[in-house]
Backbone as numpy.savetxt, mean C-alpha at the origin, in Angstrom:
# Nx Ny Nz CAx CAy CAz Cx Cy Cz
-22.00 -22.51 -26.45 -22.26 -21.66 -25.31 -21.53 -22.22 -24.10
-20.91 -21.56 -23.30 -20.50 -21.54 -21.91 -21.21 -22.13 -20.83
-20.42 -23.29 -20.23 -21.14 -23.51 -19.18 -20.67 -22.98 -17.86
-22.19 -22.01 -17.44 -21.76 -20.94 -16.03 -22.39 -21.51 -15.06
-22.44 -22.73 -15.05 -22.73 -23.51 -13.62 -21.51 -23.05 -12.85
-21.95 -22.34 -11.74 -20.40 -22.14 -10.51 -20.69 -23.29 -9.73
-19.53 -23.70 -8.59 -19.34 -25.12 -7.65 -20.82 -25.00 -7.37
-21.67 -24.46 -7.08 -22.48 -24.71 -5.62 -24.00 -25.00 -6.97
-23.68 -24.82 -8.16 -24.92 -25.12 -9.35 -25.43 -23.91 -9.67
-25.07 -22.85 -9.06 -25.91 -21.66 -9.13 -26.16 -21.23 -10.54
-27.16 -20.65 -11.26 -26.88 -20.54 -12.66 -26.58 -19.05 -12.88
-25.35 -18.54 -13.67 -24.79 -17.50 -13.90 -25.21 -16.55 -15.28
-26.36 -15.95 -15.73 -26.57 -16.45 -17.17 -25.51 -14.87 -17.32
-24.72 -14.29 -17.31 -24.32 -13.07 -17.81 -22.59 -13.86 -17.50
-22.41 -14.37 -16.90 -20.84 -15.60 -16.68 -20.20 -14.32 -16.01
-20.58 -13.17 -15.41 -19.59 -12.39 -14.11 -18.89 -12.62 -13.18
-19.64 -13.72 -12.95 -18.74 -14.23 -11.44 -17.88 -15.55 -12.02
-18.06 -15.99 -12.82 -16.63 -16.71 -13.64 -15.56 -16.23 -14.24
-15.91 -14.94 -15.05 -15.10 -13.75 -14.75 -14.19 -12.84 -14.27
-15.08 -12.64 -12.67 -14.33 -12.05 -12.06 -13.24 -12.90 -10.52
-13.88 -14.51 -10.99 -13.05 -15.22 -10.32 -11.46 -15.74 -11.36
-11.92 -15.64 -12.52 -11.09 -15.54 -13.51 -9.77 -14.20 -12.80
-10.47 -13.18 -13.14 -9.39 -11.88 -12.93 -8.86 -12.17 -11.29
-9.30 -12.77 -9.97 -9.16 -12.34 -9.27 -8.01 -13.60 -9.18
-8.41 -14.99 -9.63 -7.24 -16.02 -9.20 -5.77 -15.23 -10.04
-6.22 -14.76 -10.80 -5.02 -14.98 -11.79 -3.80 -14.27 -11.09
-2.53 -15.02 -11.49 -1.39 -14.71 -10.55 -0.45 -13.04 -11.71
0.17 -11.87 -10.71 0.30 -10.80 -11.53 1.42 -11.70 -11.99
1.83 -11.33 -12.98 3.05 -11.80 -14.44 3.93 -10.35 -14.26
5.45 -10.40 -13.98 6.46 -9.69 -13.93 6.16 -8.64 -13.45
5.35 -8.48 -12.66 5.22 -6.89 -11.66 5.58 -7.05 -10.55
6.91 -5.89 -10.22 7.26 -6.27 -9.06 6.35 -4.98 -7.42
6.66 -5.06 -6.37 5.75 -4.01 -5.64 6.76 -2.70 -5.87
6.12 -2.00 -5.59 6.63 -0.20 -6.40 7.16 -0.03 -4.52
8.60 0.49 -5.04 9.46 1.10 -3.59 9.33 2.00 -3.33
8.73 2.35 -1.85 8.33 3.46 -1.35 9.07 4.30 -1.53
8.50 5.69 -1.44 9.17 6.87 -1.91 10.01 7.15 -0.54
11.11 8.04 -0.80 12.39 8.51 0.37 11.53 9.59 0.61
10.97 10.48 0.12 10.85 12.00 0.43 10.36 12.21 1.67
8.97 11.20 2.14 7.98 11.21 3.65 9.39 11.20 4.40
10.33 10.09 4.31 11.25 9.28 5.38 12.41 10.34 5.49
12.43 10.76 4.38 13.75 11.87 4.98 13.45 13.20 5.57
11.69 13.61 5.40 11.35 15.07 5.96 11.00 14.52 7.91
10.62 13.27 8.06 10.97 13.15 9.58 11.73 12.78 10.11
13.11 12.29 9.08 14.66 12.76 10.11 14.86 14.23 10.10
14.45 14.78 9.02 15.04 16.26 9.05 14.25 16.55 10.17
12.98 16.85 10.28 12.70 17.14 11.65 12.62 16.51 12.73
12.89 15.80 13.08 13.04 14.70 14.12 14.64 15.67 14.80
15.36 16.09 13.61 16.86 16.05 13.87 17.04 18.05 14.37
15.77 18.58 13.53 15.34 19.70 14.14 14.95 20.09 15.37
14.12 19.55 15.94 13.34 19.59 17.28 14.51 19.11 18.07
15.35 18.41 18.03 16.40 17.89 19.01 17.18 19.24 19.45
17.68 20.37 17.80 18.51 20.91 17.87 17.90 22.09 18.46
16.54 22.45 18.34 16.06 23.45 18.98 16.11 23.39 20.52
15.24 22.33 20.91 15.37 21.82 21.98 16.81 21.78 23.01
17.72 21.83 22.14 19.12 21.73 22.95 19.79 23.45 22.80
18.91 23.92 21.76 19.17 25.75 22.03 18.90 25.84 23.52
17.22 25.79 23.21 16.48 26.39 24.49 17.20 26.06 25.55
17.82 24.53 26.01 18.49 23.99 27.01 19.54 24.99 27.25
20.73 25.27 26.40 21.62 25.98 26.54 21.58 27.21 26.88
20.72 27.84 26.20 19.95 29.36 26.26 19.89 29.11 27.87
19.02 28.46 28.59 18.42 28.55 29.89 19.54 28.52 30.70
20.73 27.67 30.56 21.18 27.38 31.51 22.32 28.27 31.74
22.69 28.86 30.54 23.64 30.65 30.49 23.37 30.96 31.44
């Protein structure tokens, strides 16, 4: 049988929290972080690049 004494003596009788200190130290193995997607980043240049061009209608429009 397992000994589930944790640091502080506490007695663990189901061993969960050895467990889940198990899963939580453990370092990830060959996963790298997932690269954000382009799609968000290119729909607020497109409009970013919109509103400029409208904006410089209206300007032009007015000043005819």
């Amino acid at each position: 049988m397992a000994n589930n004494q944790g640091p502080q003596g506490n007695h663990d009788p189901a061993g969960s929290t050895q467990m889940f200190r198990a899963f939580v130290d453990e370092a990830p193995r060959g996963r790298q972080p997932a690269a954000a997607p382009a799609g968000p980043r290119i729909g607020l240049i497109v409009g970013v690049v919109a509103a400029v061009v409208i904006v410089a209608a209206v300007a032009w429009l007015a000043l005819m």
